[in-house]
C-alpha positions as CSV (number, residue, x, y, z in Angstrom):
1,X,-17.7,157.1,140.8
2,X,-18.7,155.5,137.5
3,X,-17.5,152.9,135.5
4,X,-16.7,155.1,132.8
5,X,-15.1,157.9,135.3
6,X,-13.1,154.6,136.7
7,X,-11.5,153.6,133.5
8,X,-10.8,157.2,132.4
9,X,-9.0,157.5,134.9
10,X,-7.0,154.0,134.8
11,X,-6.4,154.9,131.4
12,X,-4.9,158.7,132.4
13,X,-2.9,157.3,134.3
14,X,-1.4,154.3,132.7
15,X,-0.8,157.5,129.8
16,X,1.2,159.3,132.4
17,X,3.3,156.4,133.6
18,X,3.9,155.6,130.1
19,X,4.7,159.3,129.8
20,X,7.2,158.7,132.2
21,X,8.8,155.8,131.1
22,X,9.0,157.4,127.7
23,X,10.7,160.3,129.7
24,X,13.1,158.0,131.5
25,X,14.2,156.1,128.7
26,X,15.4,159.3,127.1
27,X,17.2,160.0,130.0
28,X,18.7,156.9,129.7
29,X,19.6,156.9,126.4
30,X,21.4,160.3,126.6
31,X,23.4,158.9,129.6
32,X,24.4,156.0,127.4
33,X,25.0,158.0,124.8
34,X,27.8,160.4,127.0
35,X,28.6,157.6,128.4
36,X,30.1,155.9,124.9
37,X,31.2,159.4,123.6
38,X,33.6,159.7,126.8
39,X,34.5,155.9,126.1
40,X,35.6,156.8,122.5
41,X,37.3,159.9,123.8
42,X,39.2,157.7,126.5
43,X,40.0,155.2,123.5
44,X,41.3,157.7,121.1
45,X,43.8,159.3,124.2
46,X,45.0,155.5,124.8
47,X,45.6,155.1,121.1
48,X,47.6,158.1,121.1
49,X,49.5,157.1,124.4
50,X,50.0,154.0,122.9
51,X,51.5,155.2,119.2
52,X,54.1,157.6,121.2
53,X,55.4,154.9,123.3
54,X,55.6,152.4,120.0
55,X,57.5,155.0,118.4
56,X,59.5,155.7,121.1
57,X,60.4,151.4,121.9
58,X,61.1,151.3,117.8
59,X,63.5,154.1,118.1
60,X,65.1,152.8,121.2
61,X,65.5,149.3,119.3
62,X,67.3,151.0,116.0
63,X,69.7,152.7,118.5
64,X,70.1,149.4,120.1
65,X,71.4,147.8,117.2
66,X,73.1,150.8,116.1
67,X,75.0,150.6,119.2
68,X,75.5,147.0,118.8
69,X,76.8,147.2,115.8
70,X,79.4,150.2,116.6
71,X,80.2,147.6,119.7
72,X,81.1,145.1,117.6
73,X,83.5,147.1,115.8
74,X,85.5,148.2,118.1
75,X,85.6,144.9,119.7
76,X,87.0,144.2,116.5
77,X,89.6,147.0,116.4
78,X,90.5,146.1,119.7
79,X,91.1,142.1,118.7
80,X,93.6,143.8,115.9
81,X,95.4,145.8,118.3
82,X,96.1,143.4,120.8
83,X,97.6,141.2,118.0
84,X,99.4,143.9,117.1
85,X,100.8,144.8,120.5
86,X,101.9,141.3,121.0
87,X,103.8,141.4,117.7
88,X,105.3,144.4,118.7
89,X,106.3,143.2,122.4
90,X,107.8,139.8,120.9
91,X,110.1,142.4,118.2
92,X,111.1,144.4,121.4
93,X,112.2,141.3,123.7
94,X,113.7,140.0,120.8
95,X,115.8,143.7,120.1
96,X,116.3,143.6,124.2
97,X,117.9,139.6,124.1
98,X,120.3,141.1,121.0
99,X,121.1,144.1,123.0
100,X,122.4,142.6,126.3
C-alpha cells in the first residue's frame, strides 16, 4: 500500500467516525431534548397539583375561621344564658322561701 492510499484511507475513516459522532450527538440531543419536554410536562402537572391543594388549604382556613367565629358566638349566647338561668333560679328559691 502507498503512502497516499495510507492516508486516504486514515482520512476516510477519521470522516466516518466523525460521521458518527455527528450522528450520536444528534441522538443525544433529541434524548435531552424529550428528556426536558417530559420534565416541563412533569412540572406543569405538579403546578397544577399544587394550585388545587392551595385552594383547597385557603378554603379550609376561611371555614376555619368562619367556624370560629360562629364558636365564639354561641359561647357568648351561652355565657348570657347561664346568667340568665341563675337569675331566674335565685327569683324561684326566693318565690319557694315566701311560699313555705
Amino acid at each position: 500500500m502507498s503512502p497516499t492510499d495510507l492516508t486516504v484511507k486514515i482520512l476516510r475513516e477519521i470522516r466516518d467516525e466523525l460521521r458518527e459522532s455527528r450522528g450520536e450527538q444528534r441522538e443525544l440531543r433529541m434524548e435531552q431534548r424529550l428528556f426536558r419536554e417530559e420534565v416541563t410536562e412533569r412540572f406543569k402537572a405538579s403546578d397544577q397539583r399544587f394550585e388545587t391543594i392551595e385552594t383547597a388549604l385557603r378554603d379550609m382556613a376561611e371555614q376555619l375561621v368562619m367556624h370560629g367565629r360562629a364558636l365564639k358566638v354561641l359561647l357568648d349566647d351561652r355565657s348570657s344564658s347561664s346568667q340568665r338561668f341563675d337569675s331566674l333560679e335565685s327569683r324561684v328559691s326566693a318565690l319557694e322561701a315566701k311560699v313555705s
